[in-house]
N, C-alpha and C positions, 0 to 999 in steps of 0.2 A: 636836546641831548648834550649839547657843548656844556650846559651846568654842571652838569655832572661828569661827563665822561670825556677824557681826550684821549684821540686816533692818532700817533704819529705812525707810518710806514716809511720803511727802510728797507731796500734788498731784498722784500718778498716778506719782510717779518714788521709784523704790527703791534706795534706797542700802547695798548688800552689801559689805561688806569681810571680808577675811580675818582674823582676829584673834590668830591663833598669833604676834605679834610678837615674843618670846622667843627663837624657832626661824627669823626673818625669813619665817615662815609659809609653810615646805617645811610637803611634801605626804606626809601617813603617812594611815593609814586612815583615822583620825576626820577627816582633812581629806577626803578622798575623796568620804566617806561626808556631808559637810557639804555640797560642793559640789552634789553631784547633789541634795540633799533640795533646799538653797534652788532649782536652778533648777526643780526639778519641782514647788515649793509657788507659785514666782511665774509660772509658765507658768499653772498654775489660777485665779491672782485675775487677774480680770477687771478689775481698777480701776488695775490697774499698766500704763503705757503707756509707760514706759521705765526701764533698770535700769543704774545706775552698779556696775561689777565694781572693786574697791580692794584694797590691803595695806596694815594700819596699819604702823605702828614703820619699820623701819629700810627695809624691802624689798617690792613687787610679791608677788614668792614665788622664792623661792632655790631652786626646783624640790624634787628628789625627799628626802627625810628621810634622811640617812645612815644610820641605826638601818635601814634597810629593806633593806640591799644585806646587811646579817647574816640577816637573817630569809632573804633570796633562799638567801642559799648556804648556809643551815641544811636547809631544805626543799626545795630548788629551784623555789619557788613566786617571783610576780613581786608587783611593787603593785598590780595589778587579778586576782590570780587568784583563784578561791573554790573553795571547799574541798567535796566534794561525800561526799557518806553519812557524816559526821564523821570520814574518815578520812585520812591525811596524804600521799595523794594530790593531784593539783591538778587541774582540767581543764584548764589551761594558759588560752593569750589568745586562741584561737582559738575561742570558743563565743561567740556573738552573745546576749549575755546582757541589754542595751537596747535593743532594737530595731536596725538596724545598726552596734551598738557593742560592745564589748564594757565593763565597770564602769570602768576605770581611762579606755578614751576621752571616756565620756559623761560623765566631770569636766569637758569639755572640750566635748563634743557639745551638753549639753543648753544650753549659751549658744546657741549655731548653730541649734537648734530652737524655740527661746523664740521664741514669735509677736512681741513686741517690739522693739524696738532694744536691742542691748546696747552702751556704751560701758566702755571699760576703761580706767583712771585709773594707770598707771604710775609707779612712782620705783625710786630705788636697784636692785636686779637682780631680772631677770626670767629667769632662768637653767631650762634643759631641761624640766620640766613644765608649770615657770612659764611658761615663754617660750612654750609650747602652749597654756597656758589662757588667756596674752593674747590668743593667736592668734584665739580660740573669738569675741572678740566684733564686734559689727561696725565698731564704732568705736574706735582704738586712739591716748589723749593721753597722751604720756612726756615727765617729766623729761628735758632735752636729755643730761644726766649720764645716766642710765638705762644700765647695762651688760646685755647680751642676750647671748645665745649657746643653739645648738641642740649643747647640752654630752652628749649621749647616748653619742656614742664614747670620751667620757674614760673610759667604765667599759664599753666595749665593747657598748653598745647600739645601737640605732637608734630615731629617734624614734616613741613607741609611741603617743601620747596624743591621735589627727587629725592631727597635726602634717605631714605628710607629704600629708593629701586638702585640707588648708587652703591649704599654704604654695607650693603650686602656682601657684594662682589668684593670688597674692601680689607674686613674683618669677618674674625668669626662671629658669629649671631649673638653667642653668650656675650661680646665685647658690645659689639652694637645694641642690647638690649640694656647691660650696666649702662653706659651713657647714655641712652635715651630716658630711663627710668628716672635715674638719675641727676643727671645733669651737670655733674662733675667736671669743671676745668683741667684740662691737661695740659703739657708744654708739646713743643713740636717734635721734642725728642722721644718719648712717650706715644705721640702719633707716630712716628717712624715705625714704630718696633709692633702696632699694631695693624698698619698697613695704609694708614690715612694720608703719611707725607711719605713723599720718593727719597727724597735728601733732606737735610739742615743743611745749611748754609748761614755764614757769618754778613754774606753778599748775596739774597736770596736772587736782587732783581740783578744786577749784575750778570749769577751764572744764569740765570731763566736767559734773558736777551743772547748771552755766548750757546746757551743749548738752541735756544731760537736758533740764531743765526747756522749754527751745526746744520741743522734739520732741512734750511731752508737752501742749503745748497747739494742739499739730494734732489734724486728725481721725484718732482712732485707727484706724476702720476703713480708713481710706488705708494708716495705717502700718503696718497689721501686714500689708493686703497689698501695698504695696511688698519690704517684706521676703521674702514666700513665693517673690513674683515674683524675687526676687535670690538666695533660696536653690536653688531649680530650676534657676539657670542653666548650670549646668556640665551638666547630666542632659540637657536638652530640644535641638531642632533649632530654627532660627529661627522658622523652622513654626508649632513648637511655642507658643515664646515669644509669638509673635504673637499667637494664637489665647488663650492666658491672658490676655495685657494686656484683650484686649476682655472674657473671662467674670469676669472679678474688676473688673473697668469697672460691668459693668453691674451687679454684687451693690453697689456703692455710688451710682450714681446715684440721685438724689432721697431716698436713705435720712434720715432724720433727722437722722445729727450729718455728713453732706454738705449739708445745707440750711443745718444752722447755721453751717456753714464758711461758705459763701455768706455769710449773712444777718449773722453777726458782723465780715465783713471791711466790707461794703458801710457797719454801721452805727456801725462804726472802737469796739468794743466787747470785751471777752472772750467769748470762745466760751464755753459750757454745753453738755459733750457727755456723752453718756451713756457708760458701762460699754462698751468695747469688745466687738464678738462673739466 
């Protein structure tokens, strides 16, 4: 993973960036295989309460490694397929290989399930994997410059990576289907106004790291379940939603780092909260 990916933590906030800047940190195996470890290693520490997603050097991530469309049409295998009894067969993309994912979405899924807030810090281009793996976080601050595009049909794909259970929620359908068709480059300001980035920013990683930091001196037990509550909501009925607000209510009422919420706002002090559950 260290090829690819560095973990710095600070104060509860993790600062992950992509490190392939050479390659503007497209997406080959060891990236893949980079992604899912750090979010699977920071989903288990408990002391992390928020997690800034980055690309050093010049790009976000310039999406899939061109070196990968040869390996495709050598084997007819894809970037998430794996190879099963060692032989040069594939099982293809249809085996739910993470939980409802299959290896190449959960680049992409395991931000979505990280009980944390995840913000993702944009510049230079965010291009077809890339532009999914932004998607993945909850919070998305891009360089006003930022080029995007759901570039999948330049090579006769379609978007493989959530990109298509995210970008729903996102935009409206008729916008999500022009870009998919399409494949039309946009700027980050353009994504704003369609629902794809939260903010522009001239300092995207900067304010990500100060929102971090914000987020990470609330009560984590609120935050991680705000989030559970936001990621059910496409699945549940209002019903449903309702009924959740009140049983995740009541696992934090009076709980300890809910008192100190109280007790540190009242006494205009830093909170001391414990290890998130």
């Amino acid at each position: 993973m260290k090829d690819r990916i560095s973990i710095e933590i600070n104060d509860g906030v993790a600062d992950v960036r992509m490190i392939r800047s050479d390659k503007m940190n497209a997406l080959d195996d060891a990236m893949f295989s980079a992604l899912i470890e750090a979010g699977q290693t920071l989903a288990a520490n408990t002391s992390v309460r928020c997690i800034v997603l980055s690309g050093e050097g010049r790009a976000f991530c310039a999406g899939l490694d061109m070196g990968s469309f040869g390996k495709m049409a050598e084997s007819g295998s894809d970037k998430g397929a794996e190879k099963k009894d060692n032989s040069d067969v594939t099982q293809g993309l249809e085996p739910r290989t993470h939980g409802i994912s299959n290896r190449a979405q959960y680049a992409v899924w395991t931000w979505r399930e990280s009980p944390v807030p995840v913000i993702a810090a944009i510049h230079g281009v965010a291009f077809g994997g890339g532009f999914q793996i932004m998607l993945g976080s909850d919070i998305r601050i891009a360089h006003p410059e930022t080029r995007m595009s759901v570039m999948e049909i330049k090579w006769g794909l379609v978007p493989d990576m959530a990109g298509t259970a995210i970008m729903r929620n996102l935009a409206r359908e008729d916008v999500v289907r022009e870009l998919t068709y399409t494949g039309r480059q946009f700027n980050a300001v353009e994504g704003q106004a369609l629902g794809f980035v939260t903010r522009t920013s001239e300092t995207p990683l900067e304010d990500a790291l100060a929102l971090a930091r914000e987020i990470a001196d609330k009560n984590p037990d609120a935050i991680v379940a705000a989030k559970r509550i936001f990621n059910s909501a496409s699945d549940m009925t209002d019903a449903d939603m309702l009924l959740q607000e009140s049983v995740l209510q009541d696992g934090i009422i009076r709980t300890p780092n809910q008192v100190e919420a109280v007790m540190s706002t009242m006494e205009k002090r830093a909170a001391n909260y414990t290890e998130r559950k």
